[in-house]
C-alpha positions as CSV (number, residue, x, y, z in Angstrom):
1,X,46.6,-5.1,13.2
2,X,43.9,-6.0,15.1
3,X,45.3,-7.4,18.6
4,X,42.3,-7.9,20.8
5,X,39.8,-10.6,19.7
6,X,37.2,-12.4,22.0
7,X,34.1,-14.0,22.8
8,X,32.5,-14.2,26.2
9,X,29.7,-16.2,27.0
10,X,26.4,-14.7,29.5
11,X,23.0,-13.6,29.4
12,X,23.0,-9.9,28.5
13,X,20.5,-6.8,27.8
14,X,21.3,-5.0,24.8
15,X,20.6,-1.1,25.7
16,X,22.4,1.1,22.9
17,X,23.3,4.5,23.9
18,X,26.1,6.9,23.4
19,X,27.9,10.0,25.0
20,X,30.8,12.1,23.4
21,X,33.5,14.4,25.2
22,X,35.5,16.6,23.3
23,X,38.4,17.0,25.2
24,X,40.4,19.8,23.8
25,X,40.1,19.2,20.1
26,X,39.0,22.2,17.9
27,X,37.1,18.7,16.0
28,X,34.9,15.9,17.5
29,X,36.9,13.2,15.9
30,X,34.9,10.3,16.9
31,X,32.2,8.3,15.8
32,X,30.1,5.2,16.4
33,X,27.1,3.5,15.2
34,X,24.9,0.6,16.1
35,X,23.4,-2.5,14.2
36,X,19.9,-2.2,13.8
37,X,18.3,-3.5,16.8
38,X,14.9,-3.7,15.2
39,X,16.3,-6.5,12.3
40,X,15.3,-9.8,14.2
41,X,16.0,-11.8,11.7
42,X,19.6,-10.6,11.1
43,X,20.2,-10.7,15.3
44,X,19.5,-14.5,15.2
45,X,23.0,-15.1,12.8
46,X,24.3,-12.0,13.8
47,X,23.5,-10.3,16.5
48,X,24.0,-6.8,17.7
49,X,26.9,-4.4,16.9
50,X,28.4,-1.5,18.4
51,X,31.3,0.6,17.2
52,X,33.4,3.7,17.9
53,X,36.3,5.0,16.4
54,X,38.4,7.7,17.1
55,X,40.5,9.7,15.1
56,X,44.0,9.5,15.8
57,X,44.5,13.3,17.1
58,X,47.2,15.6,15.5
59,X,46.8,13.5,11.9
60,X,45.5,14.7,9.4
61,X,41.7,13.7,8.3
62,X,41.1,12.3,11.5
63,X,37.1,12.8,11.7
64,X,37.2,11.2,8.0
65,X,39.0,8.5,8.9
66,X,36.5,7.4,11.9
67,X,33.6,8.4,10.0
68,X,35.3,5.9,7.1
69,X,36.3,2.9,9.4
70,X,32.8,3.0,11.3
71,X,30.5,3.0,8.1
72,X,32.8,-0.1,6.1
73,X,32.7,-1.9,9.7
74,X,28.8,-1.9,9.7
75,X,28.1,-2.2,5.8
76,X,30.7,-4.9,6.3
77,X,29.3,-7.0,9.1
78,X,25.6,-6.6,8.1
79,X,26.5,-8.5,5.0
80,X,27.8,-11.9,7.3
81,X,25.8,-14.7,6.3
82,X,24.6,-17.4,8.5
83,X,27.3,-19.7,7.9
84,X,30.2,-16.8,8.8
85,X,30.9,-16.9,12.3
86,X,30.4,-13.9,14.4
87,X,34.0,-13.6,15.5
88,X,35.1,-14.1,11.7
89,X,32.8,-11.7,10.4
90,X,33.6,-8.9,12.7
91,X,37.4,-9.9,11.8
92,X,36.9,-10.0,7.8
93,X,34.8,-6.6,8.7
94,X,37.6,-4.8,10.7
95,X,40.4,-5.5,8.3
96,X,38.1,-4.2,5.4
97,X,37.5,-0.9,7.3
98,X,41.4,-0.5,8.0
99,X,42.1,-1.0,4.2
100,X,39.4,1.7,3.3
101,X,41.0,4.3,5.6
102,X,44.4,3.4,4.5
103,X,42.9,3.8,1.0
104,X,41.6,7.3,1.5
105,X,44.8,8.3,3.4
106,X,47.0,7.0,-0.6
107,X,44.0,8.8,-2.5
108,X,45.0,12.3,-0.2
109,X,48.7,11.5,-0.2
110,X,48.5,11.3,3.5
111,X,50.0,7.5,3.9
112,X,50.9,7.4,7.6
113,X,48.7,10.7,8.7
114,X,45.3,9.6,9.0
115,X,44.1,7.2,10.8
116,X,41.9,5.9,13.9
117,X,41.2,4.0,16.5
118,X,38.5,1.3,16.6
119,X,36.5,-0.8,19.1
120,X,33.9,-3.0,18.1
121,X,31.3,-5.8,20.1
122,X,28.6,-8.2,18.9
123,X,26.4,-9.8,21.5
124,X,25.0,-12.5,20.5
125,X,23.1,-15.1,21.9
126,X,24.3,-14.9,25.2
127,X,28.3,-14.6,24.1
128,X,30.3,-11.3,23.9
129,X,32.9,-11.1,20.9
130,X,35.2,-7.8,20.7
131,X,38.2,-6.6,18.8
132,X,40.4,-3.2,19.2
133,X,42.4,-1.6,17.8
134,X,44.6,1.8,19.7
135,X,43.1,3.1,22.5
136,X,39.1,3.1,22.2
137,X,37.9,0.6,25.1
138,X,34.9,-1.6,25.5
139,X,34.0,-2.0,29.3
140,X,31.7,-4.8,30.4
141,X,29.0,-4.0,32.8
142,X,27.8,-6.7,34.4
143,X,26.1,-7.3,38.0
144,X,26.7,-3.9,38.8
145,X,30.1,-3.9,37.9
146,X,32.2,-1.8,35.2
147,X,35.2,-3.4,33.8
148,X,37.5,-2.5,31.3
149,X,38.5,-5.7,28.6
150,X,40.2,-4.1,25.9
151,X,43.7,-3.1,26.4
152,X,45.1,0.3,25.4
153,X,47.3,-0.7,22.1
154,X,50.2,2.1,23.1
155,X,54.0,2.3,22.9
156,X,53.8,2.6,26.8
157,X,53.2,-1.1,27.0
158,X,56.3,-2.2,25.0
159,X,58.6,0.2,27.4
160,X,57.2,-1.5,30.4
161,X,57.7,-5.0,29.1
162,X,61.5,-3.6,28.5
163,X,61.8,-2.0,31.8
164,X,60.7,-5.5,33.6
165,X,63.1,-7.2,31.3
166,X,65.7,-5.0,31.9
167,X,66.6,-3.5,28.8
168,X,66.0,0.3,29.8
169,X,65.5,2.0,32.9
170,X,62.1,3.1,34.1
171,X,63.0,6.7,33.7
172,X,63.8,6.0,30.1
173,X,60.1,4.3,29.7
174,X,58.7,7.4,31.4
175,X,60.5,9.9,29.5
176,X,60.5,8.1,26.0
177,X,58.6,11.2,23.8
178,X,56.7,8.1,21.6
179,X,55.2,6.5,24.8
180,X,51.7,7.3,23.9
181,X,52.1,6.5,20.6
182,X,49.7,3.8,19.0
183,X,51.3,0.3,18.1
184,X,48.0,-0.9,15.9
């Protein structure tokens, strides 16, 4: 599920742009896509999207499953209507894209190897709404400042809250082979 969900209020320029690394894939595995920018009638109930997705590396269908999630998102959210809030469209439009990857992964008999990551953020009018889901991040740069508000969705996370509790020891949370593993 989808576990970050927000809206932040400010005056912001809107200045789309991308850039893609790699890494040590033999595939790029990400994608991304923007609202159109140029639909002023849309931005005043809707304002402007950005996505990215990233397929979860070592699964299967990866690239098709951020390619998938990325397109539904967008078709999704450029069908809210005036009355939809932001934050409920970009919700109703996430969990749509998750069902049409987990639908592709039945239709290849790949339940539980494909999937992806997903960040997504509407601005508008002056508020900030986000949701995540995995790893992708959204970072807010604001009066010269870079900062990171998503949090990584990782296995990692639920170690540490058992180390501080107690429940393991921290060289079992930093040993544990599923640390990096995604929780949503």
């Amino acid at each position: 599920g989808i576990q970050n969900n927000h809206c932040e209020g400010d005056s912001m320029n809107i200045a789309p742009g991308n850039a893609q690394h790699m890494g040590n894939r033999e595939e790029q595995q990400d994608a991304f896509a923007f609202s159109d920018i140029s639909n002023k009638k849309f931005i005043e109930h809707g304002g402007v999207l950005a996505v990215v997705a990233d397929g979860m590396g070592g699964l299967a269908k990866g690239r098709a499953a951020s390619s998938l999630a990325v397109r539904t998102l967008l078709k999704e959210y450029e069908a809210k209507t005036k009355r939809e809030l932001v934050i409920e469209a970009l919700a109703r439009s996430a969990a749509r894209a998750n069902q049409a990857v987990y639908e592709m992964a039945m239709k290849a008999g790949m339940e539980g190897n494909a999937g992806t990551t997903l960040a997504a953020a509407v601005v508008h009018q002056g508020n900030l709404c986000w949701l995540s889901a995995g790893d992708s991040r959204i970072y807010l740069f604001r009066d010269g400042e870079l900062s990171r508000i998503t949090v990584d969705h990782n296995y990692a996370l639920e170690l540490e809250r058992d180390v501080a509790n107690g429940k393991i020891s921290r060289d079992e949370a930093e040993n544990n082979p599923e640390r990096n593993h995604l929780i949503s």
